[in-house]
VOLUMKOL-237604 format. One line per 8 residues: for each residue x negated, y negated, z negated of C-alpha. Coordinates in steps of 0.05 Angstrom, whole numbers. Layout:
// residues N
X/Y/Z  ...
// end
This chain:
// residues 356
-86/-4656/859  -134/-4604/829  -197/-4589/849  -207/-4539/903  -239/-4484/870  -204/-4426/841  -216/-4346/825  -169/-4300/855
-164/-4219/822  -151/-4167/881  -103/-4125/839  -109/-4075/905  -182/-4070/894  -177/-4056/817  -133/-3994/832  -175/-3973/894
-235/-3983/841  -201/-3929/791  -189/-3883/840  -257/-3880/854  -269/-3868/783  -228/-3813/776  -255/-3782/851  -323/-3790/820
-301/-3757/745  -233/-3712/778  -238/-3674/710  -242/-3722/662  -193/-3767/632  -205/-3839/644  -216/-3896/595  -207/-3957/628
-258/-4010/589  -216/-4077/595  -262/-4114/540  -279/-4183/547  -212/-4195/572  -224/-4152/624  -286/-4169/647  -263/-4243/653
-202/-4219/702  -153/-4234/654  -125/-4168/613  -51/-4184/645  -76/-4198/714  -114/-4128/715  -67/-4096/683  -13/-4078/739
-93/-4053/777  -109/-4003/724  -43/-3980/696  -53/-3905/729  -117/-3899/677  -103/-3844/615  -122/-3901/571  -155/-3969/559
-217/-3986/511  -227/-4051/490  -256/-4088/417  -192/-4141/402  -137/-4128/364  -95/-4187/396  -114/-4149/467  -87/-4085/442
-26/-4112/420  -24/-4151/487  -27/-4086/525  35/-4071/491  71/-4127/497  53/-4110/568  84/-4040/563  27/-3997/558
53/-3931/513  -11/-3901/529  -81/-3881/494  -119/-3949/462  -185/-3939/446  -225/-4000/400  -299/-3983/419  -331/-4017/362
-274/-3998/316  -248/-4043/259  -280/-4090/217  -239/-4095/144  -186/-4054/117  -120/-4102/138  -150/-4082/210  -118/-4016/201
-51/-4042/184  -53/-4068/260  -80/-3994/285  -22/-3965/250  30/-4001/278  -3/-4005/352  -14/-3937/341  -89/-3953/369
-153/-3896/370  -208/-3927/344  -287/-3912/339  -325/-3898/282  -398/-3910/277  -419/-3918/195  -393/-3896/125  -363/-3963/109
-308/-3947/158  -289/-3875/139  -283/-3904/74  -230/-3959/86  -201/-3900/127  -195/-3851/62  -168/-3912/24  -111/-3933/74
-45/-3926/73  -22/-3894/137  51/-3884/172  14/-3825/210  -56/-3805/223  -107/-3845/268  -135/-3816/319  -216/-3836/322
-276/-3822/360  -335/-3806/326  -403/-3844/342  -471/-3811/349  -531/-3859/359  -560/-3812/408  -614/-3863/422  -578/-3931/442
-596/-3953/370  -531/-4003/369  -480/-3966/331  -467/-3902/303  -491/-3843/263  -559/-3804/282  -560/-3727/300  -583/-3699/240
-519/-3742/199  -474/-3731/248  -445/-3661/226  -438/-3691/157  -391/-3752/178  -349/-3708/223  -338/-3656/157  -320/-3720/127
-283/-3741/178  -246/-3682/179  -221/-3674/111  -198/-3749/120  -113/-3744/111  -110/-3809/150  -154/-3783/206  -120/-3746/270
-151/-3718/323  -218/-3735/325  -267/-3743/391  -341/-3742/393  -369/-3801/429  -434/-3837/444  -463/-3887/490  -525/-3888/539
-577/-3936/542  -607/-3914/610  -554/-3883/654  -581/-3937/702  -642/-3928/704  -699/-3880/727  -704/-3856/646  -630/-3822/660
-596/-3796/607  -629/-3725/588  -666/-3749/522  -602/-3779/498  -555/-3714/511  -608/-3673/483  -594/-3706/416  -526/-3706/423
-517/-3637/438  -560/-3629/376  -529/-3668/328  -462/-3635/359  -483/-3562/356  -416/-3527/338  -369/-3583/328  -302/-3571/364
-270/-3632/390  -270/-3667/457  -328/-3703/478  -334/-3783/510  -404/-3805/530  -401/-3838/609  -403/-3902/619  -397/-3933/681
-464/-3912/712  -460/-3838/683  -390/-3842/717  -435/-3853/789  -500/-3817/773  -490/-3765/718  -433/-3707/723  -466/-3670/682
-443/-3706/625  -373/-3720/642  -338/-3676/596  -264/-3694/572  -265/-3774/578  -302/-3824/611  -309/-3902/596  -318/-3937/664
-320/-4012/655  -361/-4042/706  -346/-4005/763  -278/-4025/751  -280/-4082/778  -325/-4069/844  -398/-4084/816  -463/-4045/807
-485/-4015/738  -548/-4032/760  -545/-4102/790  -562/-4071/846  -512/-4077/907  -539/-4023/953  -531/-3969/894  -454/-3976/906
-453/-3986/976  -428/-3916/990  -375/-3917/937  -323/-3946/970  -317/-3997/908  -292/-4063/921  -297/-4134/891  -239/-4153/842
-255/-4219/836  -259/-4275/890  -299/-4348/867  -279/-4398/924  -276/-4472/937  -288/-4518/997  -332/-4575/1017  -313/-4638/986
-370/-4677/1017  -421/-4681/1074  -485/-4717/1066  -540/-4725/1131  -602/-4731/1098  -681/-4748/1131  -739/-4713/1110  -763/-4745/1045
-696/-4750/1019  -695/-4720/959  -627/-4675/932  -589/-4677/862  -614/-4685/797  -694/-4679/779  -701/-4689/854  -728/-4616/862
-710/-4611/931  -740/-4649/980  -716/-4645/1050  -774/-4630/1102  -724/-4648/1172  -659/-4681/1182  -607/-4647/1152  -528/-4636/1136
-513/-4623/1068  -450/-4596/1033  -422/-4614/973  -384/-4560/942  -332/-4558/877  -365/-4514/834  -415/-4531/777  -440/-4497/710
-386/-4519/667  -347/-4471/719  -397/-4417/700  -427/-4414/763  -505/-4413/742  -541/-4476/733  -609/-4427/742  -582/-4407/806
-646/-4429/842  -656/-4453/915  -630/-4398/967  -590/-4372/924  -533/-4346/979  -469/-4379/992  -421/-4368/1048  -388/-4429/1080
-338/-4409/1136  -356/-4345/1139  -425/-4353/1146  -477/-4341/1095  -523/-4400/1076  -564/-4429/1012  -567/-4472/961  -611/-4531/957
-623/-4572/896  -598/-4568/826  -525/-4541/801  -501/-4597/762  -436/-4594/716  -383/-4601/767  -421/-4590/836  -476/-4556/874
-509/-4565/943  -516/-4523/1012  -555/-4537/1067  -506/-4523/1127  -554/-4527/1179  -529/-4445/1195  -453/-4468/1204  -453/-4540/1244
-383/-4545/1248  -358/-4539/1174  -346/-4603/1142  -296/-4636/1092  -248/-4580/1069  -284/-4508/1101  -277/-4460/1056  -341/-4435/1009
-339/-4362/977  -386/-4365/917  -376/-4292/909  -325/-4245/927  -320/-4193/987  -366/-4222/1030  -418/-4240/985  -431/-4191/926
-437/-4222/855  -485/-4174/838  -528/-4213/905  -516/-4283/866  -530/-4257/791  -594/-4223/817  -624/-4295/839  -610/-4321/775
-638/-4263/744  -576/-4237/705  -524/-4188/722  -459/-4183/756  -420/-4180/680  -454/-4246/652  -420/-4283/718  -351/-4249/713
-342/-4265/639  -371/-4333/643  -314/-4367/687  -289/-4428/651  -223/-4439/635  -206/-4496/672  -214/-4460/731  -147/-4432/760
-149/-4357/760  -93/-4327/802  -73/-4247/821  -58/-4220/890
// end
């Protein structure tokens, strides 16, 4: 028999998610970022979720050529582009829009032999400092760009470092409308949290990711508790073990929980080679039927610990959420200081991963 622990997608909640997205952007056309094989929801499993999006950005070829396989016709969008010039033989015949951010591209670009012309967006390092060009080159690359025979349509597009965050956005779209000043084209530069927090810089296509699948930008769970966003992943197991220790007894490996009073203690399937958190310190919050207790000692590689002094009557076989509708992941990443993302992508594969 397998172990009892397993991840289950809410395709309902993906789709409620987009809508929300498009509610929050109603005059924008959505990307819907699936990278990272969708977050760590699977790209097939969240596909039938997100299929009402205008398009899908991702950064894998395979992916893109999974979507369709899948049956997506749509818009793809590669947000970090290509990488060497056989890449483009694969945009050609998916048909893909991909990013440009430096020289080196446009110049595989002006070399290629195209079926028809790719359509790109155009990257302005607006202040992000990852990829793409700065203002004052930016005009140059897009009269480049422009005079490109393989290149289509092309979009202007950059990325926010602080959309988040109290800094906000204003010192990046200053630059970029610089650096843009009397280029025609349509414009990309919300992610996620601009989505939220920022209409002002909506314009003709956003990029939410995160929000996607029901989590904060932030980390923060109370920033999207009037969103209507819900969880699209569940992380669930059950007890496989009850201990009744005394106080002195100590708990799990390095012994770095000591009990200080007789207690129960539930042994849960779940461990870091999971990609649950082996920093998840004590208290992080765990829900074991239906009501919300803590950890107590150390994650090890295939189990963790709860005290379930709060719920006396579960015992071999109750039913743990580790995260999931009742318990926000961004609650669990913030006690092991991370975010929401790092615990979505992280699931192992030997977990079973199923869609609902």
């Amino acid at each position: 028999m397998p172990r009892p622990l397993s991840a289950t997608i809410h395709t309902a909640a993906l789709a409620n998610n987009l809508a929300i997205a498009r509610k929050y952007a109603p005059k924008s056309k959505i990307w819907a970022v699936v990278k990272a094989n969708a977050y760590g929801h699977g790209l097939a499993r969240a596909f039938p979720g997100l299929r009402a999006t205008d398009g899908f950005g991702l950064l894998d070829l395979e992916e893109a050529a999974k979507l369709r396989e899948l049956g997506w016709a749509g818009p793809i969008l590669l947000l970090e582009g290509f990488f060497r010039p056989t890449d483009i033989d694969v945009i050609d015949r998916y048909s893909l829009t991909t990013a440009i951010h430096c020289d080196e591209q446009l110049r595989m670009l002006e070399m290629a032999r195209l079926s028809k012309p790719v359509n790109v967006q155009l990257k302005m390092n607006s202040g992000m400092n990852r990829l793409g060009y700065t203002p004052e080159r930016f005009r140059a690359a897009w009269e480049r760009a422009r005079a490109c025979q393989g290149i289509g349509q092309i979009t202007l597009m950059t990325h926010f470092s602080d959309a988040d965050s109290e800094r906000g956005i204003a010192h990046q779209l200053e630059a970029f409308e610089r650096g843009a000043e009397g280029i025609a084209g349509a414009r990309s530069l919300s992610n996620s949290a601009a989505v939220l927090w920022h209409p002002n810089a909506h314009f003709d296509w956003v990029r939410p990711g995160i929000i996607l699948y029901g989590a904060s930008p932030s980390g923060v769970t109370a920033d999207i508790a009037d969103t209507g966003l819900k969880p699209a992943m569940t992380l669930s197991s059950e007890l496989i073990a009850v201990q009744t220790v005394q106080p002195g007894d100590s708990i799990g490996y390095g012994s770095t929980y000591t009990a200080g009073r007789p207690m129960r203690i539930g042994v849960v399937a779940c461990g870091y080679a999971d990609g649950y958190p082996r920093v998840a310190p004590e208290g992080t919050q765990v829900i074991v039927d239906g009501v919300r207790t803590a950890l107590v000692g150390r994650v090890s590689m295939d189990m963790l610990t709860v005290d379930l002094t709060p719920c006396p009557n579960a015992g071999v076989g109750s039913r743990v959420e580790l995260w999931g509708p009742n318990l926000p992941i961004d609650d669990v990443a913030a006690a092991c200081g991370t975010m929401g993302y790092e615990l979505m992508c992280a699931i192992a594969q030997r977990v079973p991963v199923r869609a609902e």
